[in-house]
BADREN-165125 format. One record per residue (C-alpha): y, x, z. Coordinates in steps of 0.25 Angstrom, whole numbers, plus 5000, padded with zeros to 4 digits. Layout:
BEGIN
YXZ/...
//
This chain:
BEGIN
543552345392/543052405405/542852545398/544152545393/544752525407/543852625414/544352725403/545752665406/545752675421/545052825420/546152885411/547152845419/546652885432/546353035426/547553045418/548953035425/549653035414/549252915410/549152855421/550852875423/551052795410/551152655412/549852595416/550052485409/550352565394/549352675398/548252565399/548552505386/548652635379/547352685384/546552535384/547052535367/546552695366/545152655373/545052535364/545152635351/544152715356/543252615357/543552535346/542352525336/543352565325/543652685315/544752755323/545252895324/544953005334/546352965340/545752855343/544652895350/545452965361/545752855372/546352925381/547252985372/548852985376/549952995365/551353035365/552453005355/553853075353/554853085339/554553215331/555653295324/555153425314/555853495306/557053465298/557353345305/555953275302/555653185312/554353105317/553353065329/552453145336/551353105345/550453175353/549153135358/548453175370/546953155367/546353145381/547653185391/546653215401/545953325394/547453345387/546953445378/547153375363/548253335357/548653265345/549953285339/550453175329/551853185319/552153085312/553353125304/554353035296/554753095284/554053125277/552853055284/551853135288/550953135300/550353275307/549453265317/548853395327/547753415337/548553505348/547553565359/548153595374/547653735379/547753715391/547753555393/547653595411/548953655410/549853575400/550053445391/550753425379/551853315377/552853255366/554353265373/555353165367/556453255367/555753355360/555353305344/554853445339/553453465348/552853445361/552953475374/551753565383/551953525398/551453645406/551553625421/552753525419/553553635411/553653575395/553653665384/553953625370/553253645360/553953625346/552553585337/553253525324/554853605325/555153715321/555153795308/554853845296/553453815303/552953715315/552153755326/551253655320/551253685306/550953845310/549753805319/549153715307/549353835296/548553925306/547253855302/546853895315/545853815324/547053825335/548353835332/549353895344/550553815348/551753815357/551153975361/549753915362/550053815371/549553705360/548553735349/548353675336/547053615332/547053665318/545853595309/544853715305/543553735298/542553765308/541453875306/539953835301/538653905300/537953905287/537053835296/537953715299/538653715285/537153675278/536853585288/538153505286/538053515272/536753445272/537353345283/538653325277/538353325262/536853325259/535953165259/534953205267/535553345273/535153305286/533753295283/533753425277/534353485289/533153425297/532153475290/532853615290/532753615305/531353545306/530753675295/531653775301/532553775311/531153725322/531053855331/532053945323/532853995337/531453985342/531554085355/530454145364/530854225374/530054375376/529454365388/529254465399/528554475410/528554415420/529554465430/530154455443/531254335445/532654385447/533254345459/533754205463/534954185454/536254155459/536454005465/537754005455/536954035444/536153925436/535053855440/533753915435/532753855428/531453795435/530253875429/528553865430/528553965442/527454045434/528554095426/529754115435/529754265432/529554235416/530654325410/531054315395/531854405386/532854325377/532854405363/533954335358/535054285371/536354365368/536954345381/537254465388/536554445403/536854575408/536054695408/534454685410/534354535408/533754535395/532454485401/532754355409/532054275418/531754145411/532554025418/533354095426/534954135424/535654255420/537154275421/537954315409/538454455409/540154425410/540054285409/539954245424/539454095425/538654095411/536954115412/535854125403/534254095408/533154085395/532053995398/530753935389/530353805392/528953815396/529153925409/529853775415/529353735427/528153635424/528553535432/529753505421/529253525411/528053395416/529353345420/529953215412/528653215401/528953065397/530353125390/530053275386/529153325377/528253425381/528453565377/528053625363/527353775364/528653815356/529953765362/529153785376/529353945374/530553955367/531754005375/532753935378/534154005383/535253945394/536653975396/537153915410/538953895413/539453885425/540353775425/541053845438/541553925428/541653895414/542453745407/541553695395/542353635384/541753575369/542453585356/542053515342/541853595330/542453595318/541453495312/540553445322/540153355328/540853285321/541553105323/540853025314/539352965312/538053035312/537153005303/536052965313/536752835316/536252725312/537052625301/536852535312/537452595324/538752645315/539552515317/540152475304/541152575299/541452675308/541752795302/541152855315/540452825330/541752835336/542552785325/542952915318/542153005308/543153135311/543953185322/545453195315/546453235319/545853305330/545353445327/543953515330/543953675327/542753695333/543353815342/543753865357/545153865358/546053995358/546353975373/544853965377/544254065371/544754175381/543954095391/542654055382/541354085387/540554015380/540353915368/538953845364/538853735354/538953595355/538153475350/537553395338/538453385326/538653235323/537553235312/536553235323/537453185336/537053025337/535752945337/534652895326/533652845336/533752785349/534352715358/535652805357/535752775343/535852625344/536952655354/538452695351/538352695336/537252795338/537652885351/538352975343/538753105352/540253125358/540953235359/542453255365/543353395364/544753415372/544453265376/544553215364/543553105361/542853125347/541553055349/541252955361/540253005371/539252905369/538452855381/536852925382/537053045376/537453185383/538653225384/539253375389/540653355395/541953415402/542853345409/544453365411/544053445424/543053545416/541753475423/540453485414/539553375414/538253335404/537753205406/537353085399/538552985395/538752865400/539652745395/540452765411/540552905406/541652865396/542552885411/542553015408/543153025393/544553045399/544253175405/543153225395/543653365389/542253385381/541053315379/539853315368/538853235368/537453295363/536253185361/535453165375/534953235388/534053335388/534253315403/534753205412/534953165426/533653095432/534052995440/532452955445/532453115451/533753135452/533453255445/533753305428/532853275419/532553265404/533453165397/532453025391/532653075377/532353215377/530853185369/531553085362/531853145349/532553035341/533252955352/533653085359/534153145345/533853275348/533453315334/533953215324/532453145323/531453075330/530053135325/530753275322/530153355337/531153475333/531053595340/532253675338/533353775344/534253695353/535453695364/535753605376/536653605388/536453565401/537053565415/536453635426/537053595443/536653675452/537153685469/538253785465/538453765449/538453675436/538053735424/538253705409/537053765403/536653785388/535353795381/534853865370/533353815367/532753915355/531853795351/531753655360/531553505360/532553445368/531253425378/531153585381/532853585381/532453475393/531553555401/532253675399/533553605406/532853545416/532253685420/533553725422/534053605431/535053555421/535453405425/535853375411/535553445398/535953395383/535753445368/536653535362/536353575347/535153635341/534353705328/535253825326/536153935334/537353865329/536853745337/536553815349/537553915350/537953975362/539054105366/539554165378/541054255376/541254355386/542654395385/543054535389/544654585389/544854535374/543454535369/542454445367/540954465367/540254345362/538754315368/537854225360/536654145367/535654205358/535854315346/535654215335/537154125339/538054265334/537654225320/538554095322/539754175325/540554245315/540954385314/542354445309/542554605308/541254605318/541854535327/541054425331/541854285330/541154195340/540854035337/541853935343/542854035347/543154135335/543154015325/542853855324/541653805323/541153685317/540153655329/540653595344/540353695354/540553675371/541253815376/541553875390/542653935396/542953995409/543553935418/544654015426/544453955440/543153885444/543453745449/
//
């Protein structure tokens, strides 16, 4: 039980309210919460949330009706989701909502004894109520529901409603579930799909130019730039298809260096092709990366660098992915009886994903890229990982809600209550940090890690690996394919979340690629088509909103309604997770 007490000692050193109940009850209630998330039972969401904290007060509707309301904080640090539970008497019925805090900085929500119809939002001390389930001929609750909206406004927007929606699929991804979902043997047929046709399909080659002079130094706020063969420091590449706007005469670009977005200060782009990498990387680490093929060595490769100065990073779910329960990669042997799932569940209810930014963000959104593997494909068949915690399957956590554990070895992009980025690879001491985890999603193993011999990055062990690194679903299947990545750059001044669009890689061109570039740690995103790999910037300007994709192709995976174009993630649910950044209004 030492786990459970380093959790136990950790929660209550980082959240005071807790720490003001009783030591005494607030350790027996947090010791029996961290016993059911660990249980190697079937369970309930619910009960995968340790550090949640619950409230309990008498409920009166209307026409006398009375009952019991509870309300659940799911993680009171992160103090962004809440569950609210009435369980009425007559006649006996039991209703239960997800409630998201707007703004969980700057208030909290509470169930007052002396006031049976609602909550209470505390704002700087001052309570306001908020009458939920009173009032007539139509509740504040039931008026939210019949919106069939993703978020429903309460209390004047001060709450919102997570409303159950269907999210939106390519034709791409409805065929592909299909198969997956309802088809013995679909996912064989989906491999050879990709193997006869998607190999090379996003293929890129940048036009070259000639040679020209190299710009001046860039900034020392910008980006690092990548370390190049000095015979072709002044090699300049026109990208056909980038649809980010750079500014005026910047359609030929430098490979390797950075260019700032046009209106969207603190956001860069630099196109690079893997064999203009400085030689001495690419003989670097040849025990563990494969050698280069003619093809993914000149394909090109584009990079879109954040300054985490000045942007938060958040995650949500989609609609339908990834989803709780098992892949079918396991092994019957590392399942454990009858589990419905890894963790214990096979669905995330009550809880809601919609698969969209919400209302209050999206003034504020800059960008959006997707997310990771779908479940299908997120846990082990071979390898070492695969023999380890029912397979390895990969976590994932939204607004601090826990819906798969962060499993040790694989890596894992997160946030933490204080808006800090980190990608690393998880440790069993990293579960300290659940309590303060807004985000995190785990995505298979490095591309890049920290080199302890040099002290320097270097390809992660597994990169070459094709079965126990699961990067394409087989051990003899050497796919070359479109694929996306993120990694994080530190230089003197900045630290940068950087994404990568590879037109057709391995994950050993990914790896030099990254290491070019200096990233300390670099992880798989998705792959295979442009919904996998999707990636927009929004510049907002007065009250409209022009939408810049990575590369042409992506506008196709928006919508369009009277025109206008209705951007992915923001405009409607998706059924895909997606990260996204937002401005921050002050740099810390």
């Amino acid at each position: 039980m030492a786990f459970g007490r380093t959790i136990l000692l950790a929660f209550l050193l980082i959240c005071p309210a807790a720490a003001a109940d009783d030591s005494a009850d607030s350790a027996g209630w947090l010791a029996h919460q961290t016993d059911e998330y660990r249980a190697e039972i079937a369970k309930t969401i619910i009960e995968l949330q340790q550090f949640r904290r619950s409230e309990h007060a008498a409920a009166e509707g209307r026409g006398g009706r009375r009952g019991a309301a509870t309300l659940t904080n799911l993680n009171p640090r992160i103090n962004a989701w809440f569950l609210l539970t009435i369980d009425w008497e007559q006649p006996k019925q039991r209703e239960i909502y997800h409630l998201e805090n707007p703004y969980p900085a700057a208030q909290t929500l509470e169930l007052g004894s002396s006031d049976p119809h609602g909550i209470r939002i505390v704002v700087s001390g001052r309570s306001v109520a908020c009458d939920l389930w009173w009032g007539g001929p139509t509740t504040q609750l039931e008026a939210a529901m019949r919106t069939l909206t993703p978020y429903a406004p309460l209390c004047d927007s001060r709450l919102y409603l997570r409303n159950r929606v269907s999210g939106h699929h390519t034709s791409l991804e409805e065929v592909t579930d299909l198969l997956r979902d309802h088809v013995w043997g679909g996912e064989a047929i989906i491999r050879f799909v990709k193997r006869e046709f998607y190999r090379d399909t996003f293929l890129e080659q940048g036009r070259p130019n000639a040679p020209s002079a190299p710009i001046g130094s860039a900034d020392p706020a910008w980006p690092r730039q990548a370390t190049l063969d000095p015979a072709h420091l002044a090699d300049s590449i026109t990208p056909a298809n980038l649809a980010i706007d750079l500014g005026k005469d910047t359609r030929t670009l430098t490979a390797g260096r950075w260019y700032p977005v046009n209106g969207l200060a603190g956001i860069y782009v630099s196109v690079i092709e893997p064999q203009i990498v400085a030689p001495e990387i690419l003989k670097s680490y040849r025990d563990i990366v494969n050698a280069l093929d003619a093809v993914e060595a000149g394909a090109l490769d584009y990079l879109v660098a954040f300054d985490l100065a000045a942007f938060d990073v958040g995650f949500s779910l989609g609609t339908d992915h990834p989803r709780v329960g098992w892949s079918d990669r396991v092994s019957s042997g590392s399942r454990g009886g009858d589990l419905p799932g890894p963790d214990g569940i096979d669905r995330a209810t009550p809880l809601v994903t919609n698969g969209m930014i919400g209302p209050w963000l999206v003034g504020g959104t800059v960008a959006t890229f997707t997310g990771g593997f779908k479940r299908q494909h997120g846990a082990f068949r071979y390898g070492a990982l695969a023999g380890l915690n029912h397979g390895s399957h990969y976590g994932f956590i939204e607004q601090g809600a826990l819906f798969s554990k962060l499993q040790p070895g694989l890596s894992t992009l997160f946030v933490l209550d204080d808006g800090s980025v980190d990608i690393k690879t998880w440790t069993a001491s990293d579960d300290d940090l659940l309590p303060r985890i807004r985000s995190a999603r785990q995505n298979g193993v490095p591309l890049i890690d920290y080199d302890p011999a040099t002290g320097l990055p270097a390809p992660g062990s597994l990169v070459a690996r094709w079965g126990p690194g699961n990067w394409s679903g087989s051990a003899d299947e050497n796919l070359r394919t479109l694929r996306a990545g993120a990694c994080l750059q530190q230089t003197p001044r900045r630290r940068f979340l950087i994404y990568g669009y590879f037109s057709t890689a391995t994950p050993s061109a990914m790896a030099r690629v990254f290491q070019a570039y200096g990233c300390r740690y670099a992880m798989h995103l998705d792959m295979n088509a442009l919904e996998h790999t999707y990636l927009a910037l929004y510049v907002h300007s007065g009250d409209q909103l022009v939408v810049q994709h990575l590369v042409s192709g992506m506008a196709d995976v928006d919508q369009n309604s009277d025109g206008a174009m209705m951007p992915r993630f923001l405009a409607f649910p998706d059924d895909r997770d997606f990260f996204y950044l937002t401005r921050r209004e002050r740099p810390r």
